[in-house]
C-alpha positions as CSV (number, residue, x, y, z in Angstrom):
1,X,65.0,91.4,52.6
2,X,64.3,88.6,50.2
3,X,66.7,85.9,48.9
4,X,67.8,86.6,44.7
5,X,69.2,82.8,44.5
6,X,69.6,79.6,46.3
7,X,72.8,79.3,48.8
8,X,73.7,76.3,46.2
9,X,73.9,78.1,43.0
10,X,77.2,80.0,44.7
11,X,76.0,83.8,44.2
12,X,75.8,86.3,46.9
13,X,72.4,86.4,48.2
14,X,71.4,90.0,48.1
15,X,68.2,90.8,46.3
16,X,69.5,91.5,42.5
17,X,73.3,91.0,43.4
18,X,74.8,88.2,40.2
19,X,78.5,88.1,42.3
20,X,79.8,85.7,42.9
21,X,79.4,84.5,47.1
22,X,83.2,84.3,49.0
23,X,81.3,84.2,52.2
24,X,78.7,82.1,54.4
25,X,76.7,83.3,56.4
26,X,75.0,80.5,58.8
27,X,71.8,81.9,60.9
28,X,68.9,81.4,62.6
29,X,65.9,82.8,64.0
30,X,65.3,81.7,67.4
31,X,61.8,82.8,67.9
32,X,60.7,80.3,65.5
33,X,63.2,78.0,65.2
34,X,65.4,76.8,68.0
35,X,68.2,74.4,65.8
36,X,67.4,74.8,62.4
37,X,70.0,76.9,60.9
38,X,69.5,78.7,57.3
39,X,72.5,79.4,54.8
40,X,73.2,82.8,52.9
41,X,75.8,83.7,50.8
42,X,77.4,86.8,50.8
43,X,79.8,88.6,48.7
44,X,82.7,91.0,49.5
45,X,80.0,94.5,48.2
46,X,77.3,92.6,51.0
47,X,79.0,90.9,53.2
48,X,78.5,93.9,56.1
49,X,74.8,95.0,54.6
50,X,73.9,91.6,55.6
51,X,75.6,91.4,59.1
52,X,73.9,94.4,59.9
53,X,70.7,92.6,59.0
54,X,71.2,90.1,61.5
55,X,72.7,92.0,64.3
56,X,69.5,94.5,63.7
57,X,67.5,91.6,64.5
58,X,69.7,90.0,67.1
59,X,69.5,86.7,65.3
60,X,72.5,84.5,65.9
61,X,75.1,83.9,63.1
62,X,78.2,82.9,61.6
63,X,80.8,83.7,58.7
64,X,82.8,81.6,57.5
65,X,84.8,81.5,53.5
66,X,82.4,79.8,51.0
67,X,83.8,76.9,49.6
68,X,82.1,75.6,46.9
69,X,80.6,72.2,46.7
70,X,82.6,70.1,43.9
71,X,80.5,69.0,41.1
72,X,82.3,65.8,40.7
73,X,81.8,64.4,44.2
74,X,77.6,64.8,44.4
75,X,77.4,68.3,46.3
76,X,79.8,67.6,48.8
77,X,83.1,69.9,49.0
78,X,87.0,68.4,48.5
79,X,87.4,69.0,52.2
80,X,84.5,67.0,53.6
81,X,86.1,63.4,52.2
């Protein structure tokens, strides 16, 4: 499965999907990399299509809400002051 958009621009990361991203998805592949974790966004319509991905490949992941980043403080979110 290939990435539509960048985790920053705040749209769900499905191939062709323009919604709008409410979840994270943090994962990684540990056959090539041990710590280095990779972001995907995921909306409500692909949130499960894309868990499925990753428990299809037994890659380790997480979901968490996507919050996103406030354009006033740099990138960084409210929270993270």
């Amino acid at each position: 499965m290939a990435l539509g958009v960048e985790a920053a621009s705040g749209i769900c990361s499905a191939r062709e999907c323009t919604n709008a991203a409410i979840y994270r998805i943090d994962w990684r592949n540990p056959a090539i990399h041990h710590a280095r974790t990779k972001t995907w966004l995921a909306c409500e319509e692909h949130l499960s299509y894309l868990e499925n991905y990753f428990k299809y490949r037994s890659f380790p992941f997480d979901v968490s809400a996507f919050v996103a980043p406030d354009k006033d403080s740099g990138g960084e979110s409210s929270h993270d002051h």
